[in-house]
VOPAGU-2260 file (C-alpha; in pm, 1 decimal, decimal comma):
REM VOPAGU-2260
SITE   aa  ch    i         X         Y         Z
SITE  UNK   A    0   16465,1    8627,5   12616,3
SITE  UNK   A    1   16177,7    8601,2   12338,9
SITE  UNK   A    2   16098,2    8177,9   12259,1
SITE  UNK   A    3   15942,6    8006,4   11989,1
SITE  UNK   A    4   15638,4    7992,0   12177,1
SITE  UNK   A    5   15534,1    8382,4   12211,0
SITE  UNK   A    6   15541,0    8365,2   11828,1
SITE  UNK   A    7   15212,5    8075,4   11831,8
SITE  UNK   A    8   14890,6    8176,5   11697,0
SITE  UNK   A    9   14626,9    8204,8   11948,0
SITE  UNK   A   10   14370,6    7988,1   11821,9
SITE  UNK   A   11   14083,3    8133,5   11919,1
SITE  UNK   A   12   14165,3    8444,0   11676,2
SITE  UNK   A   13   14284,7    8234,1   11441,4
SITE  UNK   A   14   13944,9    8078,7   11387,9
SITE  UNK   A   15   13746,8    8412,6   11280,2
SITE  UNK   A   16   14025,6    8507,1   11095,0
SITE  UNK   A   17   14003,0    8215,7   10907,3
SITE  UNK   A   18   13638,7    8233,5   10856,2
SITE  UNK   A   19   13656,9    8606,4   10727,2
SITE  UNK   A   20   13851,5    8454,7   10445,6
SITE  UNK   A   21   13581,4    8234,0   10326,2
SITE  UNK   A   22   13330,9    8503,0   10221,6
SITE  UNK   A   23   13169,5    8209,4   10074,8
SITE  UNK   A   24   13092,7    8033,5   10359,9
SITE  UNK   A   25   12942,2    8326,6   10597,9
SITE  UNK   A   26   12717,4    8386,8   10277,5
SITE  UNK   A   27   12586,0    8084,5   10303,8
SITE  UNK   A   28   12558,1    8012,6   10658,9
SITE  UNK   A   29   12341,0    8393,4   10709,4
SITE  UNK   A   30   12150,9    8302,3   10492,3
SITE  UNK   A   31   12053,0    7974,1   10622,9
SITE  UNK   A   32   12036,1    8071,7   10950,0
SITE  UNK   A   33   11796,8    8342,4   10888,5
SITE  UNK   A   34   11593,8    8202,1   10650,8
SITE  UNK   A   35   11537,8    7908,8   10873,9
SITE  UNK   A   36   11470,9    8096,6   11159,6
SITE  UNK   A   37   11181,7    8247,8   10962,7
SITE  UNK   A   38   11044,5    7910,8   10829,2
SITE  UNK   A   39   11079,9    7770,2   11227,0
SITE  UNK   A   40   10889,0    8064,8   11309,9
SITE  UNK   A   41   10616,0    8082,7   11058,2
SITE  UNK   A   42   10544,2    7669,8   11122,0
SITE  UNK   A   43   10512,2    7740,6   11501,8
SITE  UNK   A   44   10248,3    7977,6   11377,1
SITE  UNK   A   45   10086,8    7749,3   11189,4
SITE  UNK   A   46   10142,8    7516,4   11399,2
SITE  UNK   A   47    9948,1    7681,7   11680,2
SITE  UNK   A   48    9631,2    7723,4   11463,8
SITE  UNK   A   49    9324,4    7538,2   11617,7
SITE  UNK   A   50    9236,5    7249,8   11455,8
SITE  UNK   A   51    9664,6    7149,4   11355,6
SITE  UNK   A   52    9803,5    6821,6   11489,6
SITE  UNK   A   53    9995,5    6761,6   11720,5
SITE  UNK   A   54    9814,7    7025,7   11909,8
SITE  UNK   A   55    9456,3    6927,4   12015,4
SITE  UNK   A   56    9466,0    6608,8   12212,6
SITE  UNK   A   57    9540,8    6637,9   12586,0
SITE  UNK   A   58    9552,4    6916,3   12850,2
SITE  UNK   A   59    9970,1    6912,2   12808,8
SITE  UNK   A   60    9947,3    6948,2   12426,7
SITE  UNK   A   61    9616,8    7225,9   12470,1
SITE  UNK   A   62    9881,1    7382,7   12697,2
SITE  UNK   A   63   10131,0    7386,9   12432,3
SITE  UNK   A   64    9912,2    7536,6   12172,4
SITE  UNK   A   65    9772,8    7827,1   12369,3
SITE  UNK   A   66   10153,6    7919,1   12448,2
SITE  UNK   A   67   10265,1    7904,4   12088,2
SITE  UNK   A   68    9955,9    8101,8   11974,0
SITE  UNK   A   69   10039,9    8329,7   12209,0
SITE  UNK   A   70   10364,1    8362,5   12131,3
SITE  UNK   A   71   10344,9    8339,0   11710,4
SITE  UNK   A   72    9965,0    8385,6   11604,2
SITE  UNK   A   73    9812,9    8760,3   11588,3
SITE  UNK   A   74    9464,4    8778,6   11662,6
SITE  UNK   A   75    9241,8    8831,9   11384,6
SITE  UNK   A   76    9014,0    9079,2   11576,0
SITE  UNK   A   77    9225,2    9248,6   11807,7
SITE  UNK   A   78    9530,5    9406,0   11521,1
SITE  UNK   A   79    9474,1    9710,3   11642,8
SITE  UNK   A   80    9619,1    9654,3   11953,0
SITE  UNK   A   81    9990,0    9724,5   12000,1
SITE  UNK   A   82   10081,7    9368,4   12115,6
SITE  UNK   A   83    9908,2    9220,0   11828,9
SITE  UNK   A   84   10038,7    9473,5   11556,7
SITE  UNK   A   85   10411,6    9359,7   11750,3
SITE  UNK   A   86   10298,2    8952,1   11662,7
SITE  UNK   A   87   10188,6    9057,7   11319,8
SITE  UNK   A   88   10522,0    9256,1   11224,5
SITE  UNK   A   89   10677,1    8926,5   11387,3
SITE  UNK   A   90   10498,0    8750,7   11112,6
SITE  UNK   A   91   10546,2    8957,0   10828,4
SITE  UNK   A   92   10930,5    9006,8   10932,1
SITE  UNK   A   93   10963,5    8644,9   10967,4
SITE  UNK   A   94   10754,7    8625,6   10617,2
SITE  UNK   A   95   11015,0    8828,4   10430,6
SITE  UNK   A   96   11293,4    8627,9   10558,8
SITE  UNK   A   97   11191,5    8320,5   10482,4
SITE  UNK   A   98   11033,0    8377,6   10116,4
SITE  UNK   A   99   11287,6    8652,4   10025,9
SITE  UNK   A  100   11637,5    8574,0   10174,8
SITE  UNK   A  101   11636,0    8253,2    9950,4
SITE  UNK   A  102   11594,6    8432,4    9662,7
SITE  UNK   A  103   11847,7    8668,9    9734,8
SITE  UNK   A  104   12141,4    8401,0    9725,8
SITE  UNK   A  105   12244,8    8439,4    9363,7
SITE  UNK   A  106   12316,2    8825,6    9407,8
SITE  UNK   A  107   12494,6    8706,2    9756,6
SITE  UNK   A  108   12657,1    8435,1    9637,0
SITE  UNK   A  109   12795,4    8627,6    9333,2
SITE  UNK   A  110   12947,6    8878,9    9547,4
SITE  UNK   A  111   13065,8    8626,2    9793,8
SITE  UNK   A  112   13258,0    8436,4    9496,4
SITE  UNK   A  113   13394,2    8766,4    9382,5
SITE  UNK   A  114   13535,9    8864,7    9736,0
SITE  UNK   A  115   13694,1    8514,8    9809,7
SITE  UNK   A  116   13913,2    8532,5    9496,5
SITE  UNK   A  117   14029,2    8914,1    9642,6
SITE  UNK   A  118   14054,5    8778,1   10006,2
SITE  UNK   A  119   14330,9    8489,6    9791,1
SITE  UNK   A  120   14489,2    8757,0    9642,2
SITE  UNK   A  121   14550,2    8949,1    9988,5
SITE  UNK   A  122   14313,0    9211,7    9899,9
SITE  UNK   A  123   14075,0    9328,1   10178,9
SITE  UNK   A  124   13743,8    9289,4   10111,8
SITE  UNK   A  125   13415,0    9361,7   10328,7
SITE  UNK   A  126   13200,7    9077,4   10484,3
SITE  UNK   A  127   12879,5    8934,1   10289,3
SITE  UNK   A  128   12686,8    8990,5   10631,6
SITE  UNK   A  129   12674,1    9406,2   10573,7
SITE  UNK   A  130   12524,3    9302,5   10198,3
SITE  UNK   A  131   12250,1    9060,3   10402,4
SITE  UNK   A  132   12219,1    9349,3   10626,7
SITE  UNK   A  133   12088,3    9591,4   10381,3
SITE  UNK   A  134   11911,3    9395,1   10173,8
SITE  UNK   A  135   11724,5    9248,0   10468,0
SITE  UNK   A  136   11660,5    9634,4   10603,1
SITE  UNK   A  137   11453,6    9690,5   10308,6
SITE  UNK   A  138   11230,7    9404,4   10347,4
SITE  UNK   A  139   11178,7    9450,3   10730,1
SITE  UNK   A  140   11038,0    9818,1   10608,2
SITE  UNK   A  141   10858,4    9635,2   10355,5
SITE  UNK   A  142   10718,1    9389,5   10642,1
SITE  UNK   A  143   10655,4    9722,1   10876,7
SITE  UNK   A  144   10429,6    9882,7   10570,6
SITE  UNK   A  145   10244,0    9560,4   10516,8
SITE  UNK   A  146   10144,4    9544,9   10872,6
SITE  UNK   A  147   10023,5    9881,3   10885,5
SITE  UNK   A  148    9785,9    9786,7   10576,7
SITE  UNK   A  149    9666,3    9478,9   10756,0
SITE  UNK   A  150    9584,7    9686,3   11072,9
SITE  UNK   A  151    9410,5    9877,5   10823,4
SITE  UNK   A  152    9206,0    9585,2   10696,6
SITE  UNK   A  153    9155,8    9435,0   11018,9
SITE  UNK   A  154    9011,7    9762,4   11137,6
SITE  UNK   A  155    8778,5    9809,6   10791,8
SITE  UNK   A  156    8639,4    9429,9   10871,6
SITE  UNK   A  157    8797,3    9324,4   10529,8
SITE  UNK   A  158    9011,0    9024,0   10702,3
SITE  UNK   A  159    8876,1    8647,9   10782,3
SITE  UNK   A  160    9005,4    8478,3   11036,8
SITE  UNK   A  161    9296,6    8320,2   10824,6
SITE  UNK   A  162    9430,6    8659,9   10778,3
SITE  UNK   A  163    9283,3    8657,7   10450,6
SITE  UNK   A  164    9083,1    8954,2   10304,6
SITE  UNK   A  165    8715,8    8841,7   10317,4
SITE  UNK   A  166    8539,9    9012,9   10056,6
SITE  UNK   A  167    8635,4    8798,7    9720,3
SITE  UNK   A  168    8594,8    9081,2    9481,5
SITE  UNK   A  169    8874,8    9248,4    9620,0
SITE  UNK   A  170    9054,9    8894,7    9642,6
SITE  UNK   A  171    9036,0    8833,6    9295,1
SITE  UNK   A  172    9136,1    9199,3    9257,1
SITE  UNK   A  173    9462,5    9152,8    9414,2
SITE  UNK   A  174    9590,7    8851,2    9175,6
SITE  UNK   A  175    9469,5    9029,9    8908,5
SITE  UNK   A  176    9663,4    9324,5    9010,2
SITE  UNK   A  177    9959,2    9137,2    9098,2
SITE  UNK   A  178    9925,0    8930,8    8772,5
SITE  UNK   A  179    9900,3    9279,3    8555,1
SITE  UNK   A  180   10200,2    9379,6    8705,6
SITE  UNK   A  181   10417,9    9110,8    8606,0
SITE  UNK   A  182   10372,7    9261,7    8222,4
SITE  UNK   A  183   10490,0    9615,1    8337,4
SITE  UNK   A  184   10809,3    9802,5    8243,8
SITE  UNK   A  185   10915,2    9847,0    8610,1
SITE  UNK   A  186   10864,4    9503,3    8672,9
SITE  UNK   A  187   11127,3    9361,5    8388,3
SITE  UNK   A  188   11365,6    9649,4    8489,1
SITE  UNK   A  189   11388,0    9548,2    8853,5
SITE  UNK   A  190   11393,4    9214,4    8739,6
SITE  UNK   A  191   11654,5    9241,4    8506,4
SITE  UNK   A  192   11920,3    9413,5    8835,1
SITE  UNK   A  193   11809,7    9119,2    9000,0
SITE  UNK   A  194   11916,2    8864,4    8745,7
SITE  UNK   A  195   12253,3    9056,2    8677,3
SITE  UNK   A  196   12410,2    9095,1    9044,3
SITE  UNK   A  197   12770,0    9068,1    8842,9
SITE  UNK   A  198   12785,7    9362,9    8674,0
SITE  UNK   A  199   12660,3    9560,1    8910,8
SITE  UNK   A  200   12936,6    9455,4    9201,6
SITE  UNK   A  201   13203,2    9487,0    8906,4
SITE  UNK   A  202   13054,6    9882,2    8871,0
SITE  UNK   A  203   13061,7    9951,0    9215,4
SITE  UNK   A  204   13247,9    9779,0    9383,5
SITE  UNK   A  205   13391,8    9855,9    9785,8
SITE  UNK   A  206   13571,2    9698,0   10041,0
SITE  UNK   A  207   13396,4    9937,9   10299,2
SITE  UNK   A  208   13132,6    9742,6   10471,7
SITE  UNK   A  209   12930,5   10074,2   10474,6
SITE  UNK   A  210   12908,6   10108,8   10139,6
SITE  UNK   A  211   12830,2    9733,3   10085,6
SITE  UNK   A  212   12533,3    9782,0   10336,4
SITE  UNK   A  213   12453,5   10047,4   10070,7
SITE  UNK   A  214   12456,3    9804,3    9805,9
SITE  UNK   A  215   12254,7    9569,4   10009,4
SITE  UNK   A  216   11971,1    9832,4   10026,1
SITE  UNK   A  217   12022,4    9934,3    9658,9
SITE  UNK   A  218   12011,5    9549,7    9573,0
SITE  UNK   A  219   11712,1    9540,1    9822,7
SITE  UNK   A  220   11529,8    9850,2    9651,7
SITE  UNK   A  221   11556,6    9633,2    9333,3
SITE  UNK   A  222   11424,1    9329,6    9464,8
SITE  UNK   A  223   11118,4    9488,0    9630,6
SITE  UNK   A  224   11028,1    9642,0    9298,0
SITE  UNK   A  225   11019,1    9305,5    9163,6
SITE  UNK   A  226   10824,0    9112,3    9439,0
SITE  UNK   A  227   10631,9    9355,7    9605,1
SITE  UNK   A  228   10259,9    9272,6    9422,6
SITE  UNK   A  229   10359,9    8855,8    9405,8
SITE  UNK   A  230   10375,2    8947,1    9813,0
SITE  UNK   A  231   10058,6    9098,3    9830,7
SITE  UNK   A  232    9908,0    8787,1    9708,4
SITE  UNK   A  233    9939,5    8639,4   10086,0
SITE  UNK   A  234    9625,0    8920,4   10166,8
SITE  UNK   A  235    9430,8    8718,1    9921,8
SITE  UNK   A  236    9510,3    8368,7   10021,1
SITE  UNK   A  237    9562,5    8464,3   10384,0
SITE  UNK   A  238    9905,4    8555,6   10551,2
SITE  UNK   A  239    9901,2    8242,7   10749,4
SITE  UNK   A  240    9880,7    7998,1   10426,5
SITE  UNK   A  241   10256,8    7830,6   10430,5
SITE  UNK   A  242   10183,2    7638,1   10123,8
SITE  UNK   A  243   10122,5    8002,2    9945,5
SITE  UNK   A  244   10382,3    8118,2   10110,0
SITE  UNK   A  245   10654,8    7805,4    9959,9
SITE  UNK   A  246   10464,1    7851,9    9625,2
SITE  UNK   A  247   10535,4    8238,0    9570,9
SITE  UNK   A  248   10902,6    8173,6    9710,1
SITE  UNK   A  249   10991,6    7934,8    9482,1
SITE  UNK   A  250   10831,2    8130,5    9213,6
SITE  UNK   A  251   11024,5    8456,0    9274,6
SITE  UNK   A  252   11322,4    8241,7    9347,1
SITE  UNK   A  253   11283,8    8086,1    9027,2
SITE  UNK   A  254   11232,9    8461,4    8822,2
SITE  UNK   A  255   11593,8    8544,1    8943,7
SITE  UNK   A  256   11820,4    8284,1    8840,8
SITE  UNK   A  257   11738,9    8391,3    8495,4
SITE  UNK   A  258   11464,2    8192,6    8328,0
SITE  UNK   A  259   11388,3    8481,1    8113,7
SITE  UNK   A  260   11060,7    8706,0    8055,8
SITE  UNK   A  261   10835,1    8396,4    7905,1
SITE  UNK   A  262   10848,4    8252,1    8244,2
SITE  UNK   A  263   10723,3    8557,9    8391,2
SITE  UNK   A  264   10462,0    8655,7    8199,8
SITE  UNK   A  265   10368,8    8299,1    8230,3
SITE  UNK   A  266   10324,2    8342,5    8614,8
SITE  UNK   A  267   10164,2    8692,2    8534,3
SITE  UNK   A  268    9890,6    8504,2    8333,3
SITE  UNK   A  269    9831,1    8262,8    8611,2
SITE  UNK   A  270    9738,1    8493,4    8811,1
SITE  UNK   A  271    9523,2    8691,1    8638,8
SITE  UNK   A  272    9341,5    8379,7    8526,7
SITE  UNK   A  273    9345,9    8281,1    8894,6
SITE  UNK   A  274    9185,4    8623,2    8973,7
SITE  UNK   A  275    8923,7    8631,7    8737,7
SITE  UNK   A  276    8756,0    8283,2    8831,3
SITE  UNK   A  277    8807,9    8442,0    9196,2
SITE  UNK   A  278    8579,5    8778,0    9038,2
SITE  UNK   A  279    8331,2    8541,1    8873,2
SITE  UNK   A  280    8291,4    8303,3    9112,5
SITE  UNK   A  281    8191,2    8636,9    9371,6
SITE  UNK   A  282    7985,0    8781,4    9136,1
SITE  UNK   A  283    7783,7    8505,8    9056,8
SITE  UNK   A  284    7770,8    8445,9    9444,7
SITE  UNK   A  285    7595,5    8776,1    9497,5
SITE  UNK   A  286    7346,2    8748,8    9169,2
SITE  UNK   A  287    7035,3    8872,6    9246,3
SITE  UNK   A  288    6781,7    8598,2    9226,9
SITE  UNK   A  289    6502,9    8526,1    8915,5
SITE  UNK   A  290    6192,9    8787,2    8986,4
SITE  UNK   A  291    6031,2    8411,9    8986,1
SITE  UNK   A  292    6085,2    8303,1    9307,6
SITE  UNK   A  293    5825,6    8368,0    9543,8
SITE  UNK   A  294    5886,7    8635,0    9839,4
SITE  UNK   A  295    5691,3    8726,0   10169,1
SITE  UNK   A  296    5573,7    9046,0    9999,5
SITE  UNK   A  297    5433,3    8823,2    9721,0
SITE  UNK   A  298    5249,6    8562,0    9980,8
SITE  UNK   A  299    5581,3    8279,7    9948,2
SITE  UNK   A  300    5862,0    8216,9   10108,5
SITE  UNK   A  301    6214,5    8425,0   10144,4
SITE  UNK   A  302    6315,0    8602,2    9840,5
SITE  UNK   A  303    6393,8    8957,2    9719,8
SITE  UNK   A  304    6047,8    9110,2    9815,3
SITE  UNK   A  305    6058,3    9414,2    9673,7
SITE  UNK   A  306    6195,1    9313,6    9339,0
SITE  UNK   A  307    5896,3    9067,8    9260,9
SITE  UNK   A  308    5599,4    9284,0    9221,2
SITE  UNK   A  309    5801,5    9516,6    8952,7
SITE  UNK   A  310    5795,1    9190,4    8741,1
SITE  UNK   A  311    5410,1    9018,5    8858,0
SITE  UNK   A  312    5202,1    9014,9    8636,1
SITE  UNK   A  313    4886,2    9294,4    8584,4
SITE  UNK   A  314    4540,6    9197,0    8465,9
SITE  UNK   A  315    4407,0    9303,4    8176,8
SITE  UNK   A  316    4251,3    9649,8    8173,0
SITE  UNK   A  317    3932,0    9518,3    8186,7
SITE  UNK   A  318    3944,5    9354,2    8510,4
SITE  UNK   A  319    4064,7    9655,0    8715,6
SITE  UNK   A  320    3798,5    9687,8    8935,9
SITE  UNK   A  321    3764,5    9903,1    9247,3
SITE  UNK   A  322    3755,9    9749,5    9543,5
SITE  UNK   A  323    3460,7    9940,6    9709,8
SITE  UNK   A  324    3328,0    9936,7    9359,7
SITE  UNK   A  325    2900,1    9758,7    9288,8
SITE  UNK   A  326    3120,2    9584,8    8996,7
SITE  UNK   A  327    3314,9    9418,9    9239,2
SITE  UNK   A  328    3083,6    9342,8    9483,7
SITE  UNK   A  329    3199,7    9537,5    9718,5
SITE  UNK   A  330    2980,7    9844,9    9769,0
SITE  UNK   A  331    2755,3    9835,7   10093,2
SITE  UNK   A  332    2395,0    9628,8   10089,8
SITE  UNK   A  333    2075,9    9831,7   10096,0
């Protein structure tokens, strides 16, 4: 005999049921979660930086330190290393999470809206967490190239201790570079896919989460065109500066919700103005010094030796006198 009570729900498959309905809500919650995560992550790195309160008073606190700077901060000297190039893909994976996910919630959020009116209408639709998948796939790869450049630095010598590159010619280089870019063709293009996630679900469309996680890398593809140089700012500034790091996010977060081309060029100026000062400043560092000062080859003090006796100053003709010369005094007495 069947009763009323075989026919109850179970509740606990009731409840991811019901969350699969809200597309919305899973979209929001991933990318929360993981963007957090990778902002927890890159302050415990920061965090365990000498010289960053709460960390250097005490033998408990120094304890705490060492552990998270063992556990979050690569060593500047040692990247070639496979434990440190593991903490430095860490980073850089935590990097693109939490600069990039955030930026990425329009597109998500656009599909999320259009697959919770389906999921009312009793269509099936796919989760937003294969669309998070791919598009976080392509940054990972994105964080696994720029470690293998910084192992390349490190190994070169071109990185300071702040992760930084240390040579500020090639510094102001890279925001010139990345400030030049924002005026290229590929750059709007990419830019423009990112600003318009609705017409591109509406073309190609699925309720396969397979072929979302293909949109997510497609939408991922996109996004790295668009943000790939503004990323390789952190080399200049140093990959461990979070205030650079909450700067460029905002920035790129702000390119995508559609604030137009002025805006960008805007940013691309910036930073070419940025990297120019950066050039000066370097050059005039390394000036070579007025053929004035005095040197050790010219009887003073430090200077560029060599340099000063091109510009000293010769006697007249008529004063050239041999050394050894009767002229000169210098011939031997009888």
């Amino acid at each position: 005999m069947v009763t009323g009570q075989d026919h109850t729900p179970d509740p606990a498959a009731a409840a991811p049921a019901a969350l699969s309905a809200r597309p919305g809500l899973i979209a929001v919650l991933c990318i929360v979660v993981l963007a957090g995560a990778g902002w927890v992550y890159l302050g415990l790195m920061a965090a365990s930086a000498p010289g960053m309160a709460p960390f250097d008073a005490g033998p408990v606190d120094g304890l705490a330190r060492d552990l998270l700077a063992a556990l979050c901060r690569p060593a500047p000297g040692s990247a070639a290393s496979p434990g440190a190039l593991a903490l430095v893909l860490v980073m850089w994976g935590a990097m693109v999470l939490a600069m990039m996910l955030p930026t990425a919630a329009p597109m998500v959020l656009t599909y999320a809206g259009i697959a919770e009116t389906a999921a009312q209408k009793g269509e099936p639709v796919a989760s937003p967490l294969a669309l998070v998948g791919g598009y976080a796939t392509v940054w990972l790869g994105f964080a696994l190239a720029a470690t293998a450049l910084q192992g390349l630095l490190t190994w070169a010598a071109l990185l300071d201790p702040t992760l930084a590159v240390a040579s500020g010619l090639l510094s102001g280089a890279v925001f010139v570079g990345a400030g030049a870019y924002q005026f290229s063709a590929l750059k709007h293009a990419c830019l423009t896919l990112c600003q318009r996630p609705f017409p591109f679900f509406f073309a190609n469309w699925t309720t396969r989460p397979r072929g979302l996680f293909r949109l997510g890398l497609r939408q991922g593809v996109y996004c790295v065109g668009c943000c790939w140089a503004m990323m390789l700012v952190m080399f200049a500034v140093g990959a461990m500066n979070v205030v650079w790091m909450a700067a460029l996010g905002i920035v790129m977060a702000l390119e995508k919700i559609g604030t137009g081309m002025r805006f960008t060029r805007a940013v691309g100026a910036a930073l070419v103005t940025i990297g120019v000062v950066v050039l000066a400043l370097s050059v005039a560092a390394h000036w070579p010094a007025r053929a004035s000062i005095p040197s050790p080859a010219c009887g003073g003090g430090s200077g560029w030796g060599p340099t000063c006796t091109a510009f000293a100053m010769k006697p007249p003709p008529g004063e050239l006198r041999s050394p050894t010369s009767p002229a000169s005094g210098g011939g031997m007495s009888r």
